[in-house]
SERO-4910 file (N, C-alpha, C, O; in steps of 0.05 Angstrom, whole numbers):
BEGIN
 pado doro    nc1    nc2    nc3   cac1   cac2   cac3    cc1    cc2    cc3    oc1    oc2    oc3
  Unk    A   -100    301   -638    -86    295   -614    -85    264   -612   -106    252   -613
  Unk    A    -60    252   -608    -64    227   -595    -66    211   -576    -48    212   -559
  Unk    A    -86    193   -575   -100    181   -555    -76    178   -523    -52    175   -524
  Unk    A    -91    180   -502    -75    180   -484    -63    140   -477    -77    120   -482
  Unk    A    -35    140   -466    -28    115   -468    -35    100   -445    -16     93   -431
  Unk    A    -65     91   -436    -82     85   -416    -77     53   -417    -82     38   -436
  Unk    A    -62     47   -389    -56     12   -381    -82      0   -383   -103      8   -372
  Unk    A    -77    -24   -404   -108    -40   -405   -114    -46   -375   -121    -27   -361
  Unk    A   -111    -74   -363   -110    -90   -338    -93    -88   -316    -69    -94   -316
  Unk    A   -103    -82   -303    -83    -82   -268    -83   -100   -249   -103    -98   -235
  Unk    A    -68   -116   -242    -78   -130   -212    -80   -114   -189    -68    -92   -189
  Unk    A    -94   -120   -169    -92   -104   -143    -63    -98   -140    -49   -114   -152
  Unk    A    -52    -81   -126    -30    -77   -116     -7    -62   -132     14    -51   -123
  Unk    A    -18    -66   -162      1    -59   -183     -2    -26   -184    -22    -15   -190
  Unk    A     27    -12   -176     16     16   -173     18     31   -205     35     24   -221
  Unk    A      4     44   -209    -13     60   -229     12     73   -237     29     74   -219
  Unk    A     18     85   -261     36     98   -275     28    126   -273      4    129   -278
  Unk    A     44    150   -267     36    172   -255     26    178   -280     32    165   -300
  Unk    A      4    207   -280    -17    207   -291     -6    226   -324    -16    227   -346
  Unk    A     17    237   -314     34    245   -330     43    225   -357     40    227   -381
  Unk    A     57    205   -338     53    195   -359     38    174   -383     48    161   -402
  Unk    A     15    177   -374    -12    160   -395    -18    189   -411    -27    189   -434
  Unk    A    -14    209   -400    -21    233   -416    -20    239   -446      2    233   -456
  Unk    A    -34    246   -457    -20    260   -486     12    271   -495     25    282   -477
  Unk    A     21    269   -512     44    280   -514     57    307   -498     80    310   -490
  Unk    A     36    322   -496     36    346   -482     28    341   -456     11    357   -449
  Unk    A     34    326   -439     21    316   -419     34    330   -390     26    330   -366
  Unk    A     58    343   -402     80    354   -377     61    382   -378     48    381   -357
  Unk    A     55    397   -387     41    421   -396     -2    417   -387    -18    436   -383
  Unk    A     -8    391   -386    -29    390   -376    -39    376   -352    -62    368   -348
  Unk    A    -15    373   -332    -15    355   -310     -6    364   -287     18    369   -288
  Unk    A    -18    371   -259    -15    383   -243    -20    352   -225    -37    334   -224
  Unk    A      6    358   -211      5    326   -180     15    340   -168     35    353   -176
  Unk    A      3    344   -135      2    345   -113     13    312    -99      5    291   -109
  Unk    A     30    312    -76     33    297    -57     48    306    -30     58    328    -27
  Unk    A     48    288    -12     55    291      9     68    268     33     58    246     31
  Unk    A     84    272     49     97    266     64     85    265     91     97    262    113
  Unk    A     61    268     88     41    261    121     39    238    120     44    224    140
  Unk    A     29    222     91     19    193    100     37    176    109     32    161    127
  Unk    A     66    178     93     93    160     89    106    169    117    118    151    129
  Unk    A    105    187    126    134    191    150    121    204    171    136    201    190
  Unk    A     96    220    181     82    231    211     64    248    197     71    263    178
  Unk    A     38    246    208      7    252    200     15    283    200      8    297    181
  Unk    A     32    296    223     31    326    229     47    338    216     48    363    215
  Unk    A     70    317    200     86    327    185     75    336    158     72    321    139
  Unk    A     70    368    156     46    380    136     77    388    111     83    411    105
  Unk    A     87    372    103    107    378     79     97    367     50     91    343     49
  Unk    A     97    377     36     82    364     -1     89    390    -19     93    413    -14
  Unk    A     89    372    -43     99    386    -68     80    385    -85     59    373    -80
  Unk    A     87    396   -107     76    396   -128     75    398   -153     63    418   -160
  Unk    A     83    385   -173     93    379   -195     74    387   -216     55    372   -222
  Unk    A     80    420   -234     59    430   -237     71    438   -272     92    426   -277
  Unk    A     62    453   -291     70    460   -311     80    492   -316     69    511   -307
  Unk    A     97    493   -328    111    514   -320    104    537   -318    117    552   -303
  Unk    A     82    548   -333     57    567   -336     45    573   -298     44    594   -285
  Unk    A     41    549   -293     35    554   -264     45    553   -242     32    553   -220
  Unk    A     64    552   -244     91    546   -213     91    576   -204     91    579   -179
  Unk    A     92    603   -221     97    630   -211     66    634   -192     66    642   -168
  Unk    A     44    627   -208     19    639   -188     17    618   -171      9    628   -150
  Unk    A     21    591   -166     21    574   -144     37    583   -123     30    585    -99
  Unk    A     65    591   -134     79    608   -115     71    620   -101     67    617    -77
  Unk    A     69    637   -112     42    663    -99     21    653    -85     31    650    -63
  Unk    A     -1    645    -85    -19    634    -75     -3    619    -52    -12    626    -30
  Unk    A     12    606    -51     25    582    -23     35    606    -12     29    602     12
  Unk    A     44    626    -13     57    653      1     33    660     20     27    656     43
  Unk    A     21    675     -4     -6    686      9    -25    670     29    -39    679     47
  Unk    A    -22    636     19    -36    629     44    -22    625     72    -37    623     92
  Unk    A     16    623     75     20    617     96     46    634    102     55    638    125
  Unk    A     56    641     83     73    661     80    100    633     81    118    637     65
  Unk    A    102    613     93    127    600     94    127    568    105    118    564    128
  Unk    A    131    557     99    134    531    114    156    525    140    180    533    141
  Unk    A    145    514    155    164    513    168    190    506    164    191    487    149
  Unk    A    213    515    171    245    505    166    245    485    182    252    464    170
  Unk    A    241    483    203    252    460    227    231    426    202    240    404    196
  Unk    A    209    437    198    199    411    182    209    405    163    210    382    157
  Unk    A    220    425    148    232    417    116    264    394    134    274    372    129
  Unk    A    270    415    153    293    399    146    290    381    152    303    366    137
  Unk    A    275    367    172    268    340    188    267    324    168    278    302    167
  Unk    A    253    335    151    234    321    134    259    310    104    254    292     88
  Unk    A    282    324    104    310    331     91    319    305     93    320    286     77
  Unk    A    328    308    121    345    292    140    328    267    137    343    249    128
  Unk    A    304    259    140    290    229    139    293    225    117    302    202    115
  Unk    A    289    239     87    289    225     69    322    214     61    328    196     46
  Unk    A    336    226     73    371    221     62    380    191     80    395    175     70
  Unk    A    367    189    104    363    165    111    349    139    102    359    117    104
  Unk    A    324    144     92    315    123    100    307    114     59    308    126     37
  Unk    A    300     86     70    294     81     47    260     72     31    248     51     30
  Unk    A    254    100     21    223    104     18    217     85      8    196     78     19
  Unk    A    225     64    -14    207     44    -20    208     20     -2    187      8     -4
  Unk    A    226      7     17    217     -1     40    209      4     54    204    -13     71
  Unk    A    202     31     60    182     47     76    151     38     72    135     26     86
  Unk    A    149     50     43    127     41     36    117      8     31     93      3     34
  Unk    A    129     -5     26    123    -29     29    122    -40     60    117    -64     61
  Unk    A    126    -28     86    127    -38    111     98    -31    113     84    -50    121
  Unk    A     82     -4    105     64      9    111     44    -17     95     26    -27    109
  Unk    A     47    -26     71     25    -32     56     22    -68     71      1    -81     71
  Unk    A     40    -75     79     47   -101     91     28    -93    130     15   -110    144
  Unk    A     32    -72    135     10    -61    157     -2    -57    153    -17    -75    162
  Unk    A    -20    -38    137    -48    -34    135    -61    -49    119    -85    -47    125
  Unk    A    -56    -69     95    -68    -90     83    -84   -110     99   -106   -115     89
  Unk    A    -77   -127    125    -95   -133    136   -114   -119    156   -137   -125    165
  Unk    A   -102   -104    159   -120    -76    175   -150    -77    154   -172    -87    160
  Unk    A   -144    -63    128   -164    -61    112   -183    -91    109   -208    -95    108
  Unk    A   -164   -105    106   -174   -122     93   -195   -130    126   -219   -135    124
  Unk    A   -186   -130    145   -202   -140    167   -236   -121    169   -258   -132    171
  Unk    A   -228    -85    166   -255    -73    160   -267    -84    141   -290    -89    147
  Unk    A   -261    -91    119   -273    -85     96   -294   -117     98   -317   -120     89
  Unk    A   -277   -136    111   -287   -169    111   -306   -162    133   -327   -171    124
  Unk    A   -314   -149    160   -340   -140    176   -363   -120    164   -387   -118    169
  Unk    A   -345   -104    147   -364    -81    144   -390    -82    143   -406    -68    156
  Unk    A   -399   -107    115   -430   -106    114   -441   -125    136   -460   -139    129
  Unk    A   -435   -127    152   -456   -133    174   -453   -111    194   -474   -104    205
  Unk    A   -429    -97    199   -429    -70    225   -449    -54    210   -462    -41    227
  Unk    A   -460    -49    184   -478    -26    177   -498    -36    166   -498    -58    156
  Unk    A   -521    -17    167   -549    -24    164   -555    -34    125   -548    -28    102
  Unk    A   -573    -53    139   -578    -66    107   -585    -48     89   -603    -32     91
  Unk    A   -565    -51     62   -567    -34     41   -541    -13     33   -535     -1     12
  Unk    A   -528    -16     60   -501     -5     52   -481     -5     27   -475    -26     14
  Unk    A   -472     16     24   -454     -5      3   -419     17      8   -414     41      4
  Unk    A   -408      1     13   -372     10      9   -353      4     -4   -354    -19    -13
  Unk    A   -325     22    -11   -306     17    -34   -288     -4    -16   -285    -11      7
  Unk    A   -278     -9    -39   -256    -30    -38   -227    -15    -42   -222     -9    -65
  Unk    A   -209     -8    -25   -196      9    -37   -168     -6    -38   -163    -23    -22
  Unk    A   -151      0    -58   -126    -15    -66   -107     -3    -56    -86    -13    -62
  Unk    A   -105     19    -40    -86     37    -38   -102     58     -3   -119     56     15
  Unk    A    -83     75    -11    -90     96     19    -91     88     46    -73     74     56
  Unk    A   -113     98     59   -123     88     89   -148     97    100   -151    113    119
  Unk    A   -166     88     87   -196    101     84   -216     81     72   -215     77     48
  Unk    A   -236     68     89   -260     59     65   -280     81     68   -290     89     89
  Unk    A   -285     91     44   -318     96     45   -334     84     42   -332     64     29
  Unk    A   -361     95     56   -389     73     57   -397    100     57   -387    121     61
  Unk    A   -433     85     46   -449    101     46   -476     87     56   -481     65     48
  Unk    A   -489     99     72   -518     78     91   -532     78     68   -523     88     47
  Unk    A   -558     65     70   -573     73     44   -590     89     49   -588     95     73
  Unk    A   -609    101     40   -627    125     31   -636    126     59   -632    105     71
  Unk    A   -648    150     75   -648    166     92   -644    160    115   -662    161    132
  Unk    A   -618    151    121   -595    146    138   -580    172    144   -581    187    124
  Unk    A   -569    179    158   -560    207    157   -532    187    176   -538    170    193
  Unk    A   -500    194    168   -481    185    191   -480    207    208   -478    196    230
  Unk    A   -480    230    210   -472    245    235   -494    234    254   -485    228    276
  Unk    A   -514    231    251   -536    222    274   -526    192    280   -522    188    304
  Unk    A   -520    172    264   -504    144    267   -478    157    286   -477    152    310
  Unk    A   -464    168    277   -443    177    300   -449    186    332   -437    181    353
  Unk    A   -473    201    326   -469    204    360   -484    179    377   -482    176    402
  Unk    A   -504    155    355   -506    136    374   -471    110    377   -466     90    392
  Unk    A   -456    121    358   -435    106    352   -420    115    371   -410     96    382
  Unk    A   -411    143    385   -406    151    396   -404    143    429   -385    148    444
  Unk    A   -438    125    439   -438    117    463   -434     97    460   -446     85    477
  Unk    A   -420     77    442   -412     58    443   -383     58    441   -371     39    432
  Unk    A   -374     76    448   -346     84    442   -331     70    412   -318     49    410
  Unk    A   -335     83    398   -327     72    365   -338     97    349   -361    102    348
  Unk    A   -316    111    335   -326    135    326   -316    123    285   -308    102    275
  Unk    A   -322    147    275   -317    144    246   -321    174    234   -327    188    254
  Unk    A   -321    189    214   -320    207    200   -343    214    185   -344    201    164
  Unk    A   -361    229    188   -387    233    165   -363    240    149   -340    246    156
  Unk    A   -378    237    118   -368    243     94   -376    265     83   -365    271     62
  Unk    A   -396    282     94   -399    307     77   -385    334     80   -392    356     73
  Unk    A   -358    322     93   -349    353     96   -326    353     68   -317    371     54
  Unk    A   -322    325     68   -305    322     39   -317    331     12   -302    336     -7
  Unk    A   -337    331     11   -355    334    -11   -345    368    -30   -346    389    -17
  Unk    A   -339    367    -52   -335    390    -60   -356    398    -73   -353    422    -77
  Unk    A   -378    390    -82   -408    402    -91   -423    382    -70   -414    370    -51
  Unk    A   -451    385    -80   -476    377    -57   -459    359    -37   -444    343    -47
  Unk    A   -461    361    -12   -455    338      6   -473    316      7   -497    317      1
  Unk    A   -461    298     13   -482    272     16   -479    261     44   -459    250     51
  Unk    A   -504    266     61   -504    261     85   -508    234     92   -517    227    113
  Unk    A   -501    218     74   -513    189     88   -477    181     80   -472    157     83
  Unk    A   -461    194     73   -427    182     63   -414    182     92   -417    202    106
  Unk    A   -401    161    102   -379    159    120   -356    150    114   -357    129    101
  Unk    A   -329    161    119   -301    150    117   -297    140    152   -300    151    174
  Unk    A   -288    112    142   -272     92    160   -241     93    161   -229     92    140
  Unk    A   -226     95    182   -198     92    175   -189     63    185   -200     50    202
  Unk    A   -173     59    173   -159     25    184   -128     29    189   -113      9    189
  Unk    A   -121     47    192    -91     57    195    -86     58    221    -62     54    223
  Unk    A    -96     62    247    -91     64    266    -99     39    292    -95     37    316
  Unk    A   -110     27    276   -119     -3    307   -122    -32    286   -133    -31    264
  Unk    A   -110    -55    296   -102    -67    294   -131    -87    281   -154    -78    280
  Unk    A   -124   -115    272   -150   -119    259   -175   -134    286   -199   -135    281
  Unk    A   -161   -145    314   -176   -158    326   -182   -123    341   -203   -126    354
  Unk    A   -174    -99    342   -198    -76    347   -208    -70    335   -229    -61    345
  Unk    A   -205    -71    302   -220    -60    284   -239    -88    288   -260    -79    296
  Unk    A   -241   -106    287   -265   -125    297   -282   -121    320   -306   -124    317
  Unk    A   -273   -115    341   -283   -100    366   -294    -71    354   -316    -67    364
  Unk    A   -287    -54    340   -307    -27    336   -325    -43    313   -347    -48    321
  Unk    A   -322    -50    294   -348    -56    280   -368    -75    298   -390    -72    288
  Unk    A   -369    -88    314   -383    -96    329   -396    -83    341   -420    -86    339
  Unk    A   -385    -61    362   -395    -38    373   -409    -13    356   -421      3    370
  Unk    A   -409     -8    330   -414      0    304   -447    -21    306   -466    -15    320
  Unk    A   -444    -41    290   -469    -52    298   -485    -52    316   -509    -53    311
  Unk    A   -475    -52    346   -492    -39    361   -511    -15    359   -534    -11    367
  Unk    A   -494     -2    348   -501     32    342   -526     41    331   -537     64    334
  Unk    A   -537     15    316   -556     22    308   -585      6    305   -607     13    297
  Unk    A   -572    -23    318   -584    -42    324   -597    -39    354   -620    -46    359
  Unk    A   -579    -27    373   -587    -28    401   -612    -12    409   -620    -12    432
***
């Protein structure tokens, strides 16, 4: 088999070549991508595809039946109608030009809002940092003192697809601006300092 065609160097920002194609020659036949239209156009708008190999499109079928029997029509078409309008890669570039200092504002407080030893990703993409406290820190118990400080966040172990790890939290930076996201990590440090 030959080697898959894997980009040496990336700068931040530089988006990744779908996974298809770094694949093996056979790579249409061993590549299953999922995406979706919640992040790009409304969180509730539950529309995504899936770009699967041809072996598996009949039982995926099946299975997306059996779990919902149908998607909504009124969403597909919405969802129709926005994309014939608008133009997704200035879309997406409005989003990354918004949430870039968003992130970048969590990510520049973080290690002081959390207890010494923390450590969190850097992420180039999405709308999510994870952190993790260090050793027997638990975040759901950090949450409910985070909680009376009005500043909430996400334990991470419900994401977990084997063992959970109770000391993981996801942060979002997609929804408040960077002088609130400075105001909750402050109140965050309280959380556990107070």
């Amino acid at each position: 088999m030959p080697s898959p065609r894997v980009p040496s160097r990336r700068s931040p920002g530089t988006p990744l070549p779908p996974l298809a194609a770094i694949a093996p020659d056979d790579g249409d036949e061993l590549v299953l991508s999922l995406s979706t239209l919640s992040k790009i156009a409304a969180p509730g708008l539950r529309i995504g595809w899936v770009r699967a190999p041809a072996a598996l499109r009949k039982p995926l079928t099946i299975a997306k039946q059996a779990a919902d029997l149908h998607s909504s029509t009124v969403d597909q078409a919405a969802a129709a109608h926005w994309l014939e309008t608008i133009d997704l890669d200035e879309r997406v570039a409005d989003l990354r030009r918004a949430y870039g200092p968003r992130r970048d504002a969590l990510i520049g407080g973080l290690a002081d809002a959390l207890p010494p030893g923390s450590t969190h990703n850097h992420p180039d993409g999405g709308m999510f940092v994870w952190a993790r406290l260090p050793d027997g820190w638990d975040a759901a118990s950090l949450l409910d003192r985070a909680l009376a400080h009005d500043v909430a966040f996400v334990p991470g172990f419900p994401f977990f697809a084997g063992q959970p790890d109770d000391a993981a939290l996801r942060l979002s930076f997609t929804a408040h601006g960077p002088e609130e996201i400075g105001e909750g990590l402050r109140r965050l440090r309280a959380a556990w300092t107070g």
